[in-house]
N, C-alpha and C positions, 0 to 999 in steps of 0.2 A: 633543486634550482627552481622545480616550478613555485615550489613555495616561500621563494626570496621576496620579502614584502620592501627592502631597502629602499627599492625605486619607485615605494608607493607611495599615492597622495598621502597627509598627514589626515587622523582622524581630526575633526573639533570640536565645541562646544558649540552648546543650541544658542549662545549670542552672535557665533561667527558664521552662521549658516543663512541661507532667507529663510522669514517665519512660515512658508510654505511647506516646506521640511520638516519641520521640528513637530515634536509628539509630547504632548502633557505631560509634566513628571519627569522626561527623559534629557538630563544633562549632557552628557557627552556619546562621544562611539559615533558622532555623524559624518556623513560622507558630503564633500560638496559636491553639487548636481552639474558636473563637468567631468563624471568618469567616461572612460573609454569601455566597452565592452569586454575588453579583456581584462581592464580594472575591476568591474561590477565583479565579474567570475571569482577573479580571485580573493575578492574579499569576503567570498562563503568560507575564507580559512583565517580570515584575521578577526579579531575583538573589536566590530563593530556592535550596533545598538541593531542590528537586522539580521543580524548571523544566525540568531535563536530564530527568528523570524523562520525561516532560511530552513533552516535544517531539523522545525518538528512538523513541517507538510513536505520534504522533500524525504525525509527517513521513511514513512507511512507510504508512501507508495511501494515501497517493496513487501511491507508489510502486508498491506493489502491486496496485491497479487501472490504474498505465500498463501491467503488465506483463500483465493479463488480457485487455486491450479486442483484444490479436490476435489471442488464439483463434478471435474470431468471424469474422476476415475472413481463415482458413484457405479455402481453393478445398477445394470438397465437403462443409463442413464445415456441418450442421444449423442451422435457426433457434437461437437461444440457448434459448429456453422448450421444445425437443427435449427428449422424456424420455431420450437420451444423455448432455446434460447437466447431470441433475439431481442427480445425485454429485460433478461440477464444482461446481456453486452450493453444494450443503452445504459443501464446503470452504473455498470462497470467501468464504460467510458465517461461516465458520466463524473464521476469520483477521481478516474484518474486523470481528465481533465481539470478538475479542481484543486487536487492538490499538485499538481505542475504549476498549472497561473497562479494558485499564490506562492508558493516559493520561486518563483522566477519574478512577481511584482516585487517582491520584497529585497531580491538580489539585484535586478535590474533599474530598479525606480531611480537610481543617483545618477543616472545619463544624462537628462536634461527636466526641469520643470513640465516641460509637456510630455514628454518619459512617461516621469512619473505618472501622471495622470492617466495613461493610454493605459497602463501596467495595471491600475487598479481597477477602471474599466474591464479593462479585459476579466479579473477577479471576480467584478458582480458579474460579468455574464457565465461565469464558467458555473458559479455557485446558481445561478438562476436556474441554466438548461440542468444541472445535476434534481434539483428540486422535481422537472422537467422525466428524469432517469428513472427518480423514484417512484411516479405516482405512473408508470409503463410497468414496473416492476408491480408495484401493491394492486395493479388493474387484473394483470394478468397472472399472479402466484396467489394473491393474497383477497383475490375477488368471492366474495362468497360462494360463487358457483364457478372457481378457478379450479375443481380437480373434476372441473367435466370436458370433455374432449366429444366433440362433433361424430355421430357415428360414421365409421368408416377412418376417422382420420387417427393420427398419435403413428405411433409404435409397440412392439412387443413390451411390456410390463417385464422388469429383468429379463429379457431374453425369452422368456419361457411360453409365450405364444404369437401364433401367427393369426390368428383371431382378430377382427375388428372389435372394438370397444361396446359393451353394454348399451342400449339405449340409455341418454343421460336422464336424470332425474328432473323432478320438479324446479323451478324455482326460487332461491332459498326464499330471494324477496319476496317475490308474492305470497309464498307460505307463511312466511310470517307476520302477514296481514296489513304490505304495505302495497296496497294497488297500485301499479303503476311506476311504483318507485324503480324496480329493477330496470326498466327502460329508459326512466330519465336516468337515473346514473350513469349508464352505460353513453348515451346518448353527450352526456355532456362533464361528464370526470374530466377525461384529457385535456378536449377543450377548455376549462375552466382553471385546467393546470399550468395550460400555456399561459392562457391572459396573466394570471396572476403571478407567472414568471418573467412576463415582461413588465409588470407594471412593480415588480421587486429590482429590476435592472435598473428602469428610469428613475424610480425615488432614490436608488443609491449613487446611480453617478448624477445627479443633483444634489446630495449633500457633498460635492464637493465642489463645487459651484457658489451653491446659495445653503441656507439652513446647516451654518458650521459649526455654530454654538453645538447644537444640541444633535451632532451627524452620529455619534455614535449611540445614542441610544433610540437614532429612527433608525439605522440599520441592522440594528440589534430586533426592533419589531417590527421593521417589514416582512422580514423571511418567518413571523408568526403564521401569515396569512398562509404562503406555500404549505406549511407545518400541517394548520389544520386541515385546506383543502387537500394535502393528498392521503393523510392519514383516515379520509372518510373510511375506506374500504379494513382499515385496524380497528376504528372506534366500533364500526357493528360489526365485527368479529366478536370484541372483546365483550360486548352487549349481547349477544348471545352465545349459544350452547357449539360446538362443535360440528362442523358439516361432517365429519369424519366419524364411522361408528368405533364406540369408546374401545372394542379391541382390536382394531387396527391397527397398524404400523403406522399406516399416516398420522393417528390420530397421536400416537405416542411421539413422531415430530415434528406434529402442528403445536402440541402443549408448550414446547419453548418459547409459542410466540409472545403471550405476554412479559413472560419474566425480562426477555430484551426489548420490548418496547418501551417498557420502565426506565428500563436500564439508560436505552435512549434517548428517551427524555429527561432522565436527570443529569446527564452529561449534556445537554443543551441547555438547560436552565445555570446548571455549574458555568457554560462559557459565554452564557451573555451577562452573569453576572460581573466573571472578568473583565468582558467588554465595556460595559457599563461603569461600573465603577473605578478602574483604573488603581483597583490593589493588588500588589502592594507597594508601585512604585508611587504612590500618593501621599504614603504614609512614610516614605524614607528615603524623595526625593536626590539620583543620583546613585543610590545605593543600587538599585539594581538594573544601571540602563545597557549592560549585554546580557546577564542571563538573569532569568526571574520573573522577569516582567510580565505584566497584567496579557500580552497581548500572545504572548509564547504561549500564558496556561489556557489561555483560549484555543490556540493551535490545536495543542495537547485534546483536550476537554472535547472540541469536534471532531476531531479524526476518532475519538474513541465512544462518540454518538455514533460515527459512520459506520464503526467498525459493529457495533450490538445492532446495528440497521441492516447491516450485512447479514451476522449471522441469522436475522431472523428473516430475512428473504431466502437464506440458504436451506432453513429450516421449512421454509413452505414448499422452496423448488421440493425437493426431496419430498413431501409428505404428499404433491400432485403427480410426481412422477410415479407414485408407489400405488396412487389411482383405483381407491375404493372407491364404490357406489358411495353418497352421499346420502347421509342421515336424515329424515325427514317425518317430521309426524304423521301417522296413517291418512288422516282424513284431511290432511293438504295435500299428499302424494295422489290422492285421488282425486282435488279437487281442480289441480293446476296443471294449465299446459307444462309438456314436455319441451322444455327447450334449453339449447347448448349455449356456453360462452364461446363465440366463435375463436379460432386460434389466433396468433399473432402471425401478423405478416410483413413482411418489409414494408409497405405504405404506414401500415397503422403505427408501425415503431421507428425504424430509422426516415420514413417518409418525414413521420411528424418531429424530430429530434432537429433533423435536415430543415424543414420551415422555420422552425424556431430560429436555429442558428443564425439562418438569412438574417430573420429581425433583431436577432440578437447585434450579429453586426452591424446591418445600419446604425442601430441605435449606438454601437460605440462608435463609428465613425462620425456620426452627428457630433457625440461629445469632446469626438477627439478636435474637431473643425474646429469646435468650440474655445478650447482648450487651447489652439493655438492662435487664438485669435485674443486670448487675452493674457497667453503666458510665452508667447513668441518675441516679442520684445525682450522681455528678463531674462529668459533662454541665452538669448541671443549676448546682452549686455554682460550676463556673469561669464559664458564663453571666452570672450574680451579678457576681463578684468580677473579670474581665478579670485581663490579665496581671499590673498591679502589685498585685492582692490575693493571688494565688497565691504561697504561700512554696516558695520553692528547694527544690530536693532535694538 
């Protein structure tokens, strides 16, 4: 009974719709932007042109919490609420915030014109602060002097001592003859993650404003910028040698981290090509507007960057937690101060996740004021009128 669609609106065609709605290449499957809440729901089970939408970021989240529940039951590995963890969980909320907002824009956006637009708002900010998740996560797992622990602080290494932690090692930066570097980066990574997660939020709820021609392929290389600034802490991994010595444990689950970094950036490049060029529904027009479509294998294509981003943050948790002395050439180890990456702390990770969001929201609140100040009229007029009052475009 839940799934009697009899007493649903009628799907229609992208001439019987406003041109606000409608999506390049996609003929039919449209919903008119007058559903009810309980309509929106249940048309995650009917053959709409958003159902695929719908259901390849709304599947993935469960995927992606089978794929976290083993972290915790790593041998040595901290209670979960461990402030070690707490750069884990931003991430993790970070993702799981993302793929909820967009399969809920995509199911909920036919409510009203300004719906709509609040829904995908909300979209770029979730993808924004996730970007946000990453670069807490790459700070603190993937920092090159990320398997040093403060003396005195950490926990037992598997259980097996009650011992504080080694004095930490040199620093890898300085050692490897960049004065001064390891301070500024530390100094301004995050910060530089945030700015450029807000200024990925504002340019995207502006292509839907202004700059429509060409929205999809600035949204496709704004979130470049995130890309690179938070992956600094991977590209000089991957430029240099191993902090880890080569027979180590850690070092044996530090080694996965290239092969999934690749792995993640070819499945990003795979899904802004989707985005970008809009095949295959370009090329056979109608033929694929509920499943196939250019914007599902994008769906696809990113969750499964998330997912080799995942394991290879998994891959580092585990190879800091396993917590060998760091590898260092003799006559740097002698010739650099001794100092730690300090731990994470609720300021530094949910403090800053917490500030962002603030600005996060203002900034869709602005757009939504926005929003309805120039789609509050037509809201308002198609309400009135339903679909057969609306004239074609």
């Amino acid at each position: 009974m839940f799934l009697n669609h009899r007493d649903a609106p009628p799907l229609l065609g992208h001439a019987d719709v406003p041109a606000r709605v409608t999506e390049s290449y996609i003929l039919t499957g449209y919903r008119f932007p007058t559903y009810t809440l309980r309509q929106c729901l249940l048309s995650a089970f009917r053959p709409t042109n958003e159902t695929g939408n719908f259901w390849t970021h709304f599947l993935p989240v469960f995927v992606f919490a089978y794929h976290l529940v083993e972290v915790f039951w790593w041998d040595g590995a901290p209670p979960p609420g461990d402030p070690f963890f707490y750069p884990l969980w931003n991430y993790v909320l970070g993702v799981l915030f993302l793929l909820a907002a967009s399969s809920l824009a995509h199911l909920l956006n036919s409510m009203s014109l300004v719906v709509r637009e609040v829904c995908f708002f909300v979209d770029y900010g979730t993808i924004s602060a996730y970007t946000v998740g990453s670069s807490l996560a790459y700070y603190y797992y993937i920092h090159p002097r990320a398997g040093v622990l403060e003396t005195g602080q950490g926990w037992a290494a598997n259980g097996s001592s009650t011992e504080p932690p080694p004095p930490p090692p040199p620093s890898l930066l300085a050692s490897y003859g960049f004065p001064g570097a390891g301070a500024l980066f530390e100094a301004f990574y995050v910060p530089s993650s945030c700015v450029v997660a807000i200024i990925c939020i504002l340019s995207c709820c502006n292509t839907r404003q202004r700059w429509r021609r060409h929205r999809y392929l600035i949204r496709t290389l704004v979130f470049l910028l995130p890309f690179l600034v938070s992956s600094t802490p991977i590209f000089y991994r991957l430029l240099t040698r191993s902090p880890y010595p080569p027979a180590s444990a850690s070092f044996a689950s530090s080694a996965s981290m290239a092969g999934y970094f690749y792995r993640h950036c070819l499945w990003l490049v795979v899904s802004a090509v989707f985005n970008i060029s809009k095949v295959p529904e370009r090329l056979a027009p109608g033929r694929f507007d509920v499943w196939g479509h250019s914007h599902q294998w994008f769906h696809c294509c990113t969750f499964l960057s998330i997912l080799d981003e995942f394991h290879m943050i998994k891959a580092e948790v585990r190879a800091v937690l396993l917590r060998p002395m760091l590898a260092l050439p003799e006559e740097a180890a002698a010739a650099a101060a001794l100092t730690a990456l300090p731990g994470p702390t609720a300021p530094a990770t949910y403090g800053v996740m917490l500030l962002l969001q603030a600005t996060i929201a203002a900034i869709i609140g602005w757009f939504s004021w926005h929003a309805e100040r120039i789609y509050g009229a037509e809201r308002d007029q198609l309400a009135r009128q339903g679909p057969k009052g609306h004239k074609c475009h």
